[in-house]
C-alpha positions, 0 to 999 in steps of 0.5 A: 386626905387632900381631895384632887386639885384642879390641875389633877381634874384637868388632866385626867379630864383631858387625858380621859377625852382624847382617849376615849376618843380614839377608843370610840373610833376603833370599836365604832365598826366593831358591831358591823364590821364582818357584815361589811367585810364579807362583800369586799373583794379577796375577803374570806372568813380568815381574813375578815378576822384579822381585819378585826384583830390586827389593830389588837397586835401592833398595839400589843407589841407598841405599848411598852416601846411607846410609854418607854419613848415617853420617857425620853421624847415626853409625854405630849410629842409621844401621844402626837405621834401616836395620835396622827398613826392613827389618823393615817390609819383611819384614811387607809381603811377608809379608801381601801377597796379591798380587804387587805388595804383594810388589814393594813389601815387598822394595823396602822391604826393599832400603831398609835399605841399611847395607853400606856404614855396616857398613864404614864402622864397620869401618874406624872402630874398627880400627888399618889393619893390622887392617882387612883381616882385620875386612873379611874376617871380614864377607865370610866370614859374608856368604858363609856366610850366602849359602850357608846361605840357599840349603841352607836356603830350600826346606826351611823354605818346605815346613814354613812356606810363603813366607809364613812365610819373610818372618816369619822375615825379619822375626824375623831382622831384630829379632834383628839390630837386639837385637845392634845396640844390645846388642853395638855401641857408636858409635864414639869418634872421629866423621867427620864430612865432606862430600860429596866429588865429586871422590872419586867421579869419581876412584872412577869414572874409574880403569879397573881399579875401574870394571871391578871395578864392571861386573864386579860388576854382572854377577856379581849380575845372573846370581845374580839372573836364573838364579834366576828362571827356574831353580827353575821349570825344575827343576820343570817339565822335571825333574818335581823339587818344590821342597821336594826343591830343596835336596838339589840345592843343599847338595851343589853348595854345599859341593862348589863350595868345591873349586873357590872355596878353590884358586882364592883360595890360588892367586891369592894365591899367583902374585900375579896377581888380575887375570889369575885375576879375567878367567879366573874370569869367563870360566869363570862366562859358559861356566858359565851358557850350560852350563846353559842346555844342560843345564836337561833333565838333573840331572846336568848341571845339578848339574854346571854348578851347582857350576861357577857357586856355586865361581866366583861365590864365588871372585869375591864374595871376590877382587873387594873385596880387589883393589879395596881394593888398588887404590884409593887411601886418600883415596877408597876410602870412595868407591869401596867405595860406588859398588862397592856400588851396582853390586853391587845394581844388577844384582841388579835389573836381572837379575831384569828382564831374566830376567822379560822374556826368559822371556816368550818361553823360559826356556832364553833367559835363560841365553843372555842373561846368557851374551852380556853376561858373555862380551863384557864380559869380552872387552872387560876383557881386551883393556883390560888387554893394551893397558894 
């Protein structure tokens, strides 16, 4: 098998940059924010949870719209536009003076919705025994940035405040969009089709890709729920400033990368990705109701947390790969995108329900999200066995 040429590294490095800088830029305040939210003007606990989520919505409905604009428009002008979204939405958020002007700044934010036109390009400029590779070099970056944004956030919010957050969101999105037109070219071969609906039903119907969907759905919904709640709890019951936060969380980052990294090799190794995907889950519900046990101590907490980051990174890195194995080449465009809208979606509706359910008791959302990723869970295995 040929090794991946030198226009195929640069556009996956390319691709991989100007994404992973935009991901950097939306989980950057992810850490801090509800701490933030809380003294603003009309904020209640609500609120503050879709100022975390609402990102999470217009990008779920944007997805497939945006990579299907691609197709038409191309690829470049499509992350342009997707790219300077998020830029105006970075400014709102970084002016506001009350919680709704910040509600309205990350749902612009969220409308730059170019994942899946990022992989749509991927998969136009590479030969099909390089795709995964490329793929996998932009879900490495899109994982580091993830990481670095939560090691990071609490410290630069001590030095330049939320407010100096969203510019430099703002500042990333302008660098991003500089590579863009500096760095990638249109591709030479152009697509350009219709919308296929019996693509997206046959996307839907298949079991084993509607389950990476659910999963996928709780996965962002719990990353999105615990982190409202969580910062405010660290500072309240634990006493713990939150520009000390991040001495917490690059320990537990990079210890959780023992946990991740096996698990990939040996899922890859015994060949069996579903049975490691069911069991991933399961260990991420009992992750989660762990922690809304153990929010009083920090050793716990700092426990169950490096659980959670290990697990959760093992699944955004299992759950695309199986899922472009299992789909069939005539519709994988279309399942990566309803796989997409999934993933953002619950990003928002976690950010809600954690808002609601902390009107009553914060610990409560932990168990909240416990319920929902256990029984789906359950329900998933017991599809599989009478398969």
């Amino acid at each position: 098998m040929s090794a991946i040429n030198s226009e195929e590294k640069k556009a996956a490095l390319s691709i991989a940059a100007l994404v992973s800088l935009r991901v950097y830029g939306l989980f950057l305040i992810m850490p801090v924010f509800s701490i933030y939210a809380e003294k603003l003007p009309f904020s209640t606990p609500v609120l503050i949870g879709l100022a975390v989520g609402m990102y999470g919505l217009t990008q779920a409905l944007l997805q497939v719209p945006m990579g299907l604009l691609s197709d038409f428009w191309g690829r470049k002008k499509v992350m342009a536009i997707g790219l300077l979204m998020f830029f105006v939405g970075s400014v709102v958020a970084a002016l506001a003076n009350d919680i709704y002007w910040v509600i309205l700044g990350r749902c612009v934010q969220g409308m730059g919705a170019i994942a899946s036109t990022g992989m749509a390009y991927i998969a136009d400029v590479s030969r099909p025994e390089q795709r995964a590779k490329m793929m996998g070099i932009v879900g490495a970056s899109i994982g580091f940035a993830f990481m670095l944004s939560f090691m990071t956030g609490p410290l630069l919010a001590q030095w330049i405040g939320i407010k100096g957050l969203f510019w430099l969101t703002a500042v990333l999105a302008l660098i991003a969009l500089a590579l863009l037109f500096v760095a990638v070219k249109e591709p030479r071969k152009k697509v350009k089709k219709g919308f296929s609906t019996a693509e997206l039903i046959a996307a839907i119907k298949q079991k084993d890709l509607l389950l990476l969907d659910v999963f996928v759905f709780l996965l962002h919904a719990s990353m999105s729920a615990i982190f409202v709640v969580l910062p405010l709890l660290m500072l309240h019951q634990l006493n713990f400033e939150s520009h000390a936060h991040w001495k917490l969380y690059v320990p537990v980052l990079i210890l959780s990368l023992f946990i991740m990294i096996p698990l990939i090799i040996l899922q890859e190794k015994k060949k069996q990705h579903v049975k490691f995907l069911l069991l991933a889950m399961l260990g991420l519900s009992l992750s989660v109701l762990l922690l809304g046990w153990g929010v009083k101590s920090l050793w716990m907490l700092a426990l169950m947390m490096t659980v959670y980051f290990g697990l959760f990174n093992f699944l955004e890195a299992a759950m695309p790969s199986l899922l472009s194995k299992r789909a069939d080449d005539q519709y994988r465009g279309a399942a990566m995108g309803v796989y997409s809208s999934s993933q953002f979606f619950g990003a928002f509706i976690g950010g809600v329900l954690a808002g609601y359910v902390m009107q009553w008791k914060a610990e409560y959302v932990f168990y909240a999200i416990f319920v929902l990723l256990f029984s789906f869970t359950a329900l998933g295995i017991k599809a599989f066995k009478n398969n």
